[in-house]
C-alpha positions as CSV (number, residue, x, y, z in Angstrom):
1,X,-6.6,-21.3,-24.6
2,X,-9.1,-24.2,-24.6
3,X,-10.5,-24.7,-28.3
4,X,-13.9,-25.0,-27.2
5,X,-16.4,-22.6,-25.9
6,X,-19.2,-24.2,-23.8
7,X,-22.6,-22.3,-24.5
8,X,-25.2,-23.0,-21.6
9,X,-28.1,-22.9,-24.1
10,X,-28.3,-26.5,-25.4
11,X,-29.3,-25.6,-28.7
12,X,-26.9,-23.4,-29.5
13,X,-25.1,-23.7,-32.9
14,X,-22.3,-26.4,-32.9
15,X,-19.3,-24.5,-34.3
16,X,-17.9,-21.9,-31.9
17,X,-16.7,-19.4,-34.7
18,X,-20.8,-20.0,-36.1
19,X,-22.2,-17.6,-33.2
20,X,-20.8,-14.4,-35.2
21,X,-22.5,-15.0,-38.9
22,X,-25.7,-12.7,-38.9
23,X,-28.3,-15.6,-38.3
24,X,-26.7,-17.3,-35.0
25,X,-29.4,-17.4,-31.8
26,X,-32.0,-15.0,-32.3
27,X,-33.1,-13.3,-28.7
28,X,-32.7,-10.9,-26.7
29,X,-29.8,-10.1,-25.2
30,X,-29.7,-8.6,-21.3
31,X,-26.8,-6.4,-20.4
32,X,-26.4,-5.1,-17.0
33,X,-24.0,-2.2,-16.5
34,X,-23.0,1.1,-14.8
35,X,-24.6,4.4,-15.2
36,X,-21.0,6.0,-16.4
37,X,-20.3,8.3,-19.1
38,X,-18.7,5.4,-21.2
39,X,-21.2,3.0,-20.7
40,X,-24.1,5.7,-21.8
41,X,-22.0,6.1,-24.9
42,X,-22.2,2.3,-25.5
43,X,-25.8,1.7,-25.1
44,X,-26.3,5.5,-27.8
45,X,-24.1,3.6,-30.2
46,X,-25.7,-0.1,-29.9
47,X,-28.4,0.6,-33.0
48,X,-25.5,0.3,-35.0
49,X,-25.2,-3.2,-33.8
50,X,-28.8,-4.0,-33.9
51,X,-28.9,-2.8,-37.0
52,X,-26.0,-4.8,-38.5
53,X,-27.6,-7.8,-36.6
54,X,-31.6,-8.0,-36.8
55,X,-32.0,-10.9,-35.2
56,X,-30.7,-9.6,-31.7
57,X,-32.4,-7.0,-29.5
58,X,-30.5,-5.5,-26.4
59,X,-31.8,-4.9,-23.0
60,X,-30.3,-2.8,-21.0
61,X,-30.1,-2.4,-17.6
62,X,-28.2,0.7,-16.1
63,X,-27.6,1.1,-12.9
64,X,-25.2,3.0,-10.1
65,X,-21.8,1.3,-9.1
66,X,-22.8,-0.5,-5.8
67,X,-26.1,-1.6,-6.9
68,X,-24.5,-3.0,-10.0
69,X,-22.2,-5.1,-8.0
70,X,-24.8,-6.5,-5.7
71,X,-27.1,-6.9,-8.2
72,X,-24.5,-8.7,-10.4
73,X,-23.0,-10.7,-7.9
74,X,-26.6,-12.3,-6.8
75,X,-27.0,-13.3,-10.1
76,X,-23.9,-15.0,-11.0
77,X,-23.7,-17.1,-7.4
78,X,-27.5,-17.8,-7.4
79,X,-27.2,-18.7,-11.2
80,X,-30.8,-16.8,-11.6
81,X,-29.7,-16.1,-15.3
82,X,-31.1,-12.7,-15.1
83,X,-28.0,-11.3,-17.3
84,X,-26.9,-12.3,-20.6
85,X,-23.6,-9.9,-20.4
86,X,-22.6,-8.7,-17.1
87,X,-19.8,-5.3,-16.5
88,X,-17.6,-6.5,-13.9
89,X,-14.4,-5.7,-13.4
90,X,-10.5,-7.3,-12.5
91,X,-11.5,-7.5,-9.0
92,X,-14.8,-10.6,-10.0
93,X,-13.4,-11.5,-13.3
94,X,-10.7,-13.9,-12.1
95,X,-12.2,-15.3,-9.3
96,X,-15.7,-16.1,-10.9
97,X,-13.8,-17.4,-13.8
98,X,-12.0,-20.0,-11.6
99,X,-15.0,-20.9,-10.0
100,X,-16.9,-21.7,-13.6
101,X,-19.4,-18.9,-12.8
102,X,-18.2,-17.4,-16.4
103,X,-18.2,-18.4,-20.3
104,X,-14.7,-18.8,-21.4
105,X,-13.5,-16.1,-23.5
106,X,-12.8,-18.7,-26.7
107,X,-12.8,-18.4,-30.8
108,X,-12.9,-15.1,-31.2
109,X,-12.6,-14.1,-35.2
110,X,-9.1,-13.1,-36.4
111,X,-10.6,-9.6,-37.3
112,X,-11.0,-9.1,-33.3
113,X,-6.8,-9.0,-33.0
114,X,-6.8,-10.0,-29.5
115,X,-2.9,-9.5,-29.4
116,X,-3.7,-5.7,-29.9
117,X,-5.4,-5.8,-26.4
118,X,-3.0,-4.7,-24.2
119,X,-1.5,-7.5,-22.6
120,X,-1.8,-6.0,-18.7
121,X,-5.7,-5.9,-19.4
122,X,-5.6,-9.2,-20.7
123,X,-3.5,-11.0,-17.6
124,X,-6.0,-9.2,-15.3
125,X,-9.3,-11.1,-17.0
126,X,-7.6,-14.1,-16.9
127,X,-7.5,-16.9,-14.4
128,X,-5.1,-19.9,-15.3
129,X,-4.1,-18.4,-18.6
130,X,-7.8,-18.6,-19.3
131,X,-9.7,-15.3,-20.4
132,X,-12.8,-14.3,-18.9
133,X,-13.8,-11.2,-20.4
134,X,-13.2,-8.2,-22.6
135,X,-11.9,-5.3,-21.8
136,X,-14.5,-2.0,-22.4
137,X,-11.5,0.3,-20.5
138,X,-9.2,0.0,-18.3
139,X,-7.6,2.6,-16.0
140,X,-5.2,3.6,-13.3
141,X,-5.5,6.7,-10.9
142,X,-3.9,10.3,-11.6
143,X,-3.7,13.6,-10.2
144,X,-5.7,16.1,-12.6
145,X,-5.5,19.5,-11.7
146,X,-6.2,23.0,-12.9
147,X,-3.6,25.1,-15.0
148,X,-5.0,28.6,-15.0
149,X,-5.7,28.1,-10.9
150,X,-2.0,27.2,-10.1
151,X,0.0,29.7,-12.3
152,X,-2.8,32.6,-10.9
153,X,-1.2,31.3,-7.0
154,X,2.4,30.8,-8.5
155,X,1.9,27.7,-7.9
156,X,3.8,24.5,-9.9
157,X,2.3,21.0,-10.3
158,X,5.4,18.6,-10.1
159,X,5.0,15.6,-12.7
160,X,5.2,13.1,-9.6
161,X,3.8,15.1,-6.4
162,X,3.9,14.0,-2.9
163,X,0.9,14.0,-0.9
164,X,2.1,16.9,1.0
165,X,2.6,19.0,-1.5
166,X,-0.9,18.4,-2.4
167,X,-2.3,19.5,0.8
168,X,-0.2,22.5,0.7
169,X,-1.5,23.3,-2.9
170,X,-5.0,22.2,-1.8
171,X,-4.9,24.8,1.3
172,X,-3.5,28.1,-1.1
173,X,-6.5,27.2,-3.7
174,X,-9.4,26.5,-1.6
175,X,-11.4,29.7,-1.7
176,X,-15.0,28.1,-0.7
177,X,-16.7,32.0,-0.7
178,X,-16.3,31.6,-4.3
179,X,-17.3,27.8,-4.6
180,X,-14.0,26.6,-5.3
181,X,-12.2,23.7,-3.4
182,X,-8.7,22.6,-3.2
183,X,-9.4,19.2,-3.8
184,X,-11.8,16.8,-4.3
185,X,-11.9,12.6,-3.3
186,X,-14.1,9.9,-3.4
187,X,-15.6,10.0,0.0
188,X,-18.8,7.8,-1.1
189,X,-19.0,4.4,0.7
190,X,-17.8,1.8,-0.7
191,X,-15.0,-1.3,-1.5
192,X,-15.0,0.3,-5.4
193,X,-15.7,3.8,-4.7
194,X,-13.9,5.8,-1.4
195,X,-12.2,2.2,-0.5
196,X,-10.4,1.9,-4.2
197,X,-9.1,5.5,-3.6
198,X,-8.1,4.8,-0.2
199,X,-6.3,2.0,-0.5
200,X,-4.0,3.7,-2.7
201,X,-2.9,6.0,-0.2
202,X,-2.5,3.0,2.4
203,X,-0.4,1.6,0.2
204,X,1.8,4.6,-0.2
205,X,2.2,5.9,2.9
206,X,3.6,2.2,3.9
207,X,0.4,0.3,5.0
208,X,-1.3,-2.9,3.8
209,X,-4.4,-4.4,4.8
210,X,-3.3,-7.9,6.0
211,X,0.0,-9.3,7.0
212,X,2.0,-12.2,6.0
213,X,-0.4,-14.3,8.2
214,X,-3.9,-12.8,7.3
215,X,-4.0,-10.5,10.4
216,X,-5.5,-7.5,9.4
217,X,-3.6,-4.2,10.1
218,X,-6.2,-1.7,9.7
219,X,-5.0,-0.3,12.9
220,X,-1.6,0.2,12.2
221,X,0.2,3.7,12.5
222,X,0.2,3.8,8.5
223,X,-3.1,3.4,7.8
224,X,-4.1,5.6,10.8
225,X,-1.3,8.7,9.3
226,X,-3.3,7.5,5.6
227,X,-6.6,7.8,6.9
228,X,-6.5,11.0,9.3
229,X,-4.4,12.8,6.0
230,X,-7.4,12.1,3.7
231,X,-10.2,12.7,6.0
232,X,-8.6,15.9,7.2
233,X,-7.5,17.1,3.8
234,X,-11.3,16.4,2.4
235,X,-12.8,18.5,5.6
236,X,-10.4,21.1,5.3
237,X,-10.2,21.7,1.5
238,X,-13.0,19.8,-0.2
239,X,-16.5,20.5,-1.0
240,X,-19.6,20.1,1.3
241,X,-21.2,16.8,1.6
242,X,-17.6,15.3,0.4
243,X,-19.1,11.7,2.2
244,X,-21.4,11.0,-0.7
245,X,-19.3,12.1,-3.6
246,X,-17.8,9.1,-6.0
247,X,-16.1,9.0,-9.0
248,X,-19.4,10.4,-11.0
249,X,-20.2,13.4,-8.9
250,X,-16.3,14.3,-8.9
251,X,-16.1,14.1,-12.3
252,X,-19.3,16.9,-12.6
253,X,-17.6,19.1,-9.9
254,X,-14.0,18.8,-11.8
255,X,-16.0,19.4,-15.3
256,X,-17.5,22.3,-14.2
257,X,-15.0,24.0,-12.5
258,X,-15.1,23.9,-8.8
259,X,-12.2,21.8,-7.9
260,X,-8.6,22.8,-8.2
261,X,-7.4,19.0,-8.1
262,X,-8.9,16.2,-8.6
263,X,-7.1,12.3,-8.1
264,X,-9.1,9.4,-9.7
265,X,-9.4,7.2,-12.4
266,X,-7.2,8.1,-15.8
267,X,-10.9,7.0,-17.9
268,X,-11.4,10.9,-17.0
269,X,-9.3,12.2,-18.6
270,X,-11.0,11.7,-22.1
271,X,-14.5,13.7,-20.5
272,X,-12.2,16.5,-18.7
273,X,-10.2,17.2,-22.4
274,X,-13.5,17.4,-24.4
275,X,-15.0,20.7,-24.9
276,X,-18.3,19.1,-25.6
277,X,-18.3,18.1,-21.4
278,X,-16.1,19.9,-19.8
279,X,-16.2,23.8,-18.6
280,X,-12.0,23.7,-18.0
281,X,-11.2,21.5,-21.1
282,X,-8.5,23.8,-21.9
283,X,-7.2,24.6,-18.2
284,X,-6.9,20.9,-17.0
285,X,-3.3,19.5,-16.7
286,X,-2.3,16.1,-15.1
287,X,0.4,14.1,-13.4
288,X,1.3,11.0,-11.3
289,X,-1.2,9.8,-8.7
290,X,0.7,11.4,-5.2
291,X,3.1,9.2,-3.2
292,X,4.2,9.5,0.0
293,X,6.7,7.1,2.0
294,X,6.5,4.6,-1.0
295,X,5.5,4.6,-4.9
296,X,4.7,0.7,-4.3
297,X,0.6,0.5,-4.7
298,X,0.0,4.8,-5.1
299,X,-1.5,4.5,-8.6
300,X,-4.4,1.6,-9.4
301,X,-5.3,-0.6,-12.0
302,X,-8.8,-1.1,-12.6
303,X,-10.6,-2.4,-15.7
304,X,-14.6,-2.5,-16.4
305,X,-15.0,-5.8,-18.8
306,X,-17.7,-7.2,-20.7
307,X,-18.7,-10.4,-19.5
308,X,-20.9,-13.9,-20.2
309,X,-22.4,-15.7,-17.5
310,X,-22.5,-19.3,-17.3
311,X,-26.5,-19.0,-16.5
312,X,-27.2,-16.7,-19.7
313,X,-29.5,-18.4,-22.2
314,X,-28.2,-16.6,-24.8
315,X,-24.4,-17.3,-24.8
316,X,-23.3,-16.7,-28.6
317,X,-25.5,-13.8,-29.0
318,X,-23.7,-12.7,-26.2
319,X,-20.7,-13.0,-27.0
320,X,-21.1,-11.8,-30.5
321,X,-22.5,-8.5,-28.8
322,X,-19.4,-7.9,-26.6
323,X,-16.9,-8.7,-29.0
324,X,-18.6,-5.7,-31.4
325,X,-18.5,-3.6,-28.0
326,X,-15.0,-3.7,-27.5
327,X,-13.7,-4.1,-31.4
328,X,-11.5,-1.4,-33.1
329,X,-14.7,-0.8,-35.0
330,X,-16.5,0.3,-32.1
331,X,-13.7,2.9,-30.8
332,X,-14.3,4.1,-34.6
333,X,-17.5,5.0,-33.7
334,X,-17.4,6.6,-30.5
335,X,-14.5,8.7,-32.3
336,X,-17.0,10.2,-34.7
337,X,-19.5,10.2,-32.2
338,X,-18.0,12.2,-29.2
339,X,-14.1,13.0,-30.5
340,X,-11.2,10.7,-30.3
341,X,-10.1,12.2,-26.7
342,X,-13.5,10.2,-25.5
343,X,-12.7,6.7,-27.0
344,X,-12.4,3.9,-24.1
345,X,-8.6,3.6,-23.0
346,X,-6.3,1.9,-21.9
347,X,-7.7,-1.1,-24.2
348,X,-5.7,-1.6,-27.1
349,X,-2.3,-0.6,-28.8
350,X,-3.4,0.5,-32.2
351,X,-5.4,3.4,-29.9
352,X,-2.4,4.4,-28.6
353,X,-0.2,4.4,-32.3
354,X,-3.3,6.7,-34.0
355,X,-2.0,10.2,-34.7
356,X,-5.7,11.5,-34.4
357,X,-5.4,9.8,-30.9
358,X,-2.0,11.6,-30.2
359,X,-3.5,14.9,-30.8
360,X,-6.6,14.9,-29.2
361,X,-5.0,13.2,-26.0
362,X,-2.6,14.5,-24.7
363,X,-2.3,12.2,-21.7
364,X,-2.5,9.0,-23.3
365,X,0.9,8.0,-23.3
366,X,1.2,9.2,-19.7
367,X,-2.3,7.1,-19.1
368,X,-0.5,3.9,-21.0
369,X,1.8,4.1,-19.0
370,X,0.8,4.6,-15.9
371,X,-1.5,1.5,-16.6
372,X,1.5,-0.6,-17.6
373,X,3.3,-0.3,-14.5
374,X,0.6,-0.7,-11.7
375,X,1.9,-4.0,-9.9
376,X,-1.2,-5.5,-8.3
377,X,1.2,-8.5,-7.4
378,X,3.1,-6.3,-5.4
379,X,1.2,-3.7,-4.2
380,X,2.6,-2.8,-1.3
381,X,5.7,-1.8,0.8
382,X,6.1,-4.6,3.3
383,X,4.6,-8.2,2.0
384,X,1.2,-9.4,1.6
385,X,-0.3,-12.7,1.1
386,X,-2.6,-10.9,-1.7
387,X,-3.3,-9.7,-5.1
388,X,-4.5,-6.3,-6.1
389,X,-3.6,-2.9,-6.2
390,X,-7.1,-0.9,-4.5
391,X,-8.8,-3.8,-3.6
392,X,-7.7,-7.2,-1.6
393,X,-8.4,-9.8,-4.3
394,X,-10.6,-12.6,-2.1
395,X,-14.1,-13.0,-2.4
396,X,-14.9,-11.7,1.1
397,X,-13.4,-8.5,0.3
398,X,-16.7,-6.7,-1.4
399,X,-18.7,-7.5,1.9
400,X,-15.5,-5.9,4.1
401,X,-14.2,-3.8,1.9
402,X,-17.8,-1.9,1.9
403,X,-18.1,-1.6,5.9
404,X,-14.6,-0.4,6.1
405,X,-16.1,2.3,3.4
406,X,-18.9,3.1,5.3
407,X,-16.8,3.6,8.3
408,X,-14.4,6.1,6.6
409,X,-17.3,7.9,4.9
410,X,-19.1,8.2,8.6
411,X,-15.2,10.0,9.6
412,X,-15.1,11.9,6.8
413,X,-19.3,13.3,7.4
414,X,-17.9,13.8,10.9
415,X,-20.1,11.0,12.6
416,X,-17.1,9.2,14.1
417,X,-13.2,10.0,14.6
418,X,-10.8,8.2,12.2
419,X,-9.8,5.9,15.1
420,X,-13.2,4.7,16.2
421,X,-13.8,3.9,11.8
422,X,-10.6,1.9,11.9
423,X,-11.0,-0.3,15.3
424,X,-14.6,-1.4,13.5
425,X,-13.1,-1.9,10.0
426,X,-10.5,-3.9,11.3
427,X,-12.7,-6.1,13.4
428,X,-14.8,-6.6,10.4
429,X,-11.8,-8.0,8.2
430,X,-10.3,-9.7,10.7
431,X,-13.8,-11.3,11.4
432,X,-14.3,-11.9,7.8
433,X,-10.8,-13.7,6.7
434,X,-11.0,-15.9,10.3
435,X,-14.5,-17.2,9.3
436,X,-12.9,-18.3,5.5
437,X,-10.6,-20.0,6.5
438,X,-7.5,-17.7,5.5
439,X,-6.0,-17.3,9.1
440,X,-4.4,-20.4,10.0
């Protein structure tokens, strides 16, 4: 790692390691961020930081997934400075690290232990063997489903199911008199919300976005097979208005009981487990995200990561802030706070090794794991000229990525067949990667 870490306030304290004693930059410091359960949790416990730190106030401002993202990427390619600490994730770390768009993650105190952040999470904020940002969670996808429904129907959850078997299970559990749906997907538009879902299934039923050469395969016979199973399966077996659902109204229809099965993000698993949020806490079971023709690309990995522009005025306050957020001290606190089933994943190894961890979650190792093994430089069954497991990992992708979403949700809300979504999102990415450059 480079020894020095380049503050964009001038005036900022000459030794690195000096922006972590109690007096560095007084300010206020901006944080932009998404309105999850695990980021609500962060900005409930930041008094504690505040208090610990007087000179430093936090701002925060929360908002949904996609506005996040616009919002976050206007600001870091206008430079506007409007954020101090941005959540972005593996998709924008790398890239806007490598264009200087980011602080260098640099000097952080001994007491931090970056060698306990697991080493997948840490590879994934990097770009050149430089590091970008810290972790808050990471995640890959899973298949979480209910106990009590399956043995009442005789039915048994393999520990790796096929995606047929799911939409056989999904049929024999639907029972929609009674408010209770077989299954339930993202179907809200988007490259991060139905897109990061969808891709996963492209990639295990065989398909890819691009070829070798950058031509874009949208219309291939595996994504059409992917994308007819999962707008099908959501019409037939999943709840009303299915279109607008993402990863948050999921996660309150699986809480509460009215979906049999439920494949997302592993981050989940530590709301579904606590009885404090969660009707079917003691009914939920999980296993492998579904495969189908290939395991190559069927489970994600995602991380959302604290972050320092290049534009923020307050750079060491900053970074003081997110080193706190994403310390061993902080996952303390959350434990005592909300239960050591809710403490953010997937980012360190000591998590993993506590017994208090162990017994409260039962799926962590399975969640490690699962983590540890998503191969975002191989995602796919045939060869592709990118990186990333539920996302294409160029900068045009957000922009493509999202009308592709909109497309599928439109299929999924009934407004268009599967065929019609695919002949526009393919256009639109073959439009997009042309125009860049990447087609040669």
């Amino acid at each position: 790692m480079k020894p020095a870490f380049k503050f964009a306030l001038k005036t900022a304290s000459a030794g690195a390691a000096a922006c972590f004693a109690l007096g560095a930059s007084a300010g206020t410091v901006t944080i932009a961020t998404l309105n999850n359960p695990d980021m609500i949790e962060l900005k409930k416990l930041s008094p504690a930081f505040e208090k610990a730190n007087p000179d430093i106030k936090l701002n925060w401002v929360i908002l949904e997934e996609n506005v996040l993202r616009q919002r976050a990427t206007t600001d870091i390619t206008t430079g506007s400075g409007q954020f101090d600490v941005m959540t972005i994730g593996a998709y924008e770390t790398p890239q806007w690290g490598k264009r200087g768009w980011l602080t260098p993650i640099t000097n952080l105190p001994a007491n931090y232990d970056l060698n306990d952040v697991v080493k997948t999470a840490r590879d994934g904020l990097s770009a050149n063997g430089q590091l970008y940002a810290l972790p808050f969670y990471v995640e890959s996808s899973m298949t979480y489903y209910r106990k009590d429904l399956f043995e009442k129907a005789g039915l048994k959850m393999p520990d790796q199911p096929t995606y047929e078997q799911i939409a056989q299970f999904a049929d024999k559990l639907t029972d929609k008199s009674k408010g209770q749906y077989g299954i339930c997907l993202r179907g809200k538009a988007g490259w991060g919300e139905n897109m990061a879902y969808g891709t996963t299934v492209v990639n295990t039923f065989g398909g890819r976005w691009f070829d070798e050469k950058w031509n874009a395969q949208l219309t291939s016979p595996e994504w059409k097979k992917a994308m007819t199973f999962y707008v099908d399966l959501l019409k037939k077996d999943g709840p009303p208005g299915a279109s607008s659902n993402g990863f948050n109204e999921n996660l309150t229809l699986m809480s509460s009981g009215k979906c049999a099965m439920w494949i997302d993000a592993t981050v989940a698993a530590g709301i579904l487990y606590n009885k404090q949020q969660s009707q079917i806490a003691d009914k939920v079971g999980f296993a492998a995200a579904p495969i189908a023709v290939t395991p190559k690309g069927s489970h994600w990995l995602w991380a959302w990561a604290l972050a320092i522009p290049k534009s923020s005025k307050q750079a060491d306050s900053a970074k003081k802030f997110i080193a706190w957020a994403t310390s061993k001290e902080y996952i303390e606190l959350v434990a005592k706070d909300e239960g050591w089933a809710s403490v953010p994943p997937g980012t360190r190894q000591s998590t993993y090794a506590r017994p208090e961890y162990k017994q409260a979650a039962p799926f962590g190792d399975f969640v490690l794991k699962a983590i540890e093994t998503a191969d975002p430089d191989h995602p796919t069954l045939k060869p592709v000229p990118y990186t990333g497991v539920q996302f294409v990992g160029i900068p045009e992708f957000q922009s493509f990525g999202t009308v592709v979403g909109q497309s599928i949700s439109g299929a999924i809300a009934g407004q268009m067949t599967v065929d019609q979504a695919l002949a526009a999102g393919n256009a639109a990415a073959d439009r997009a990667v042309k125009q860049a450059g990447y087609q040669k």
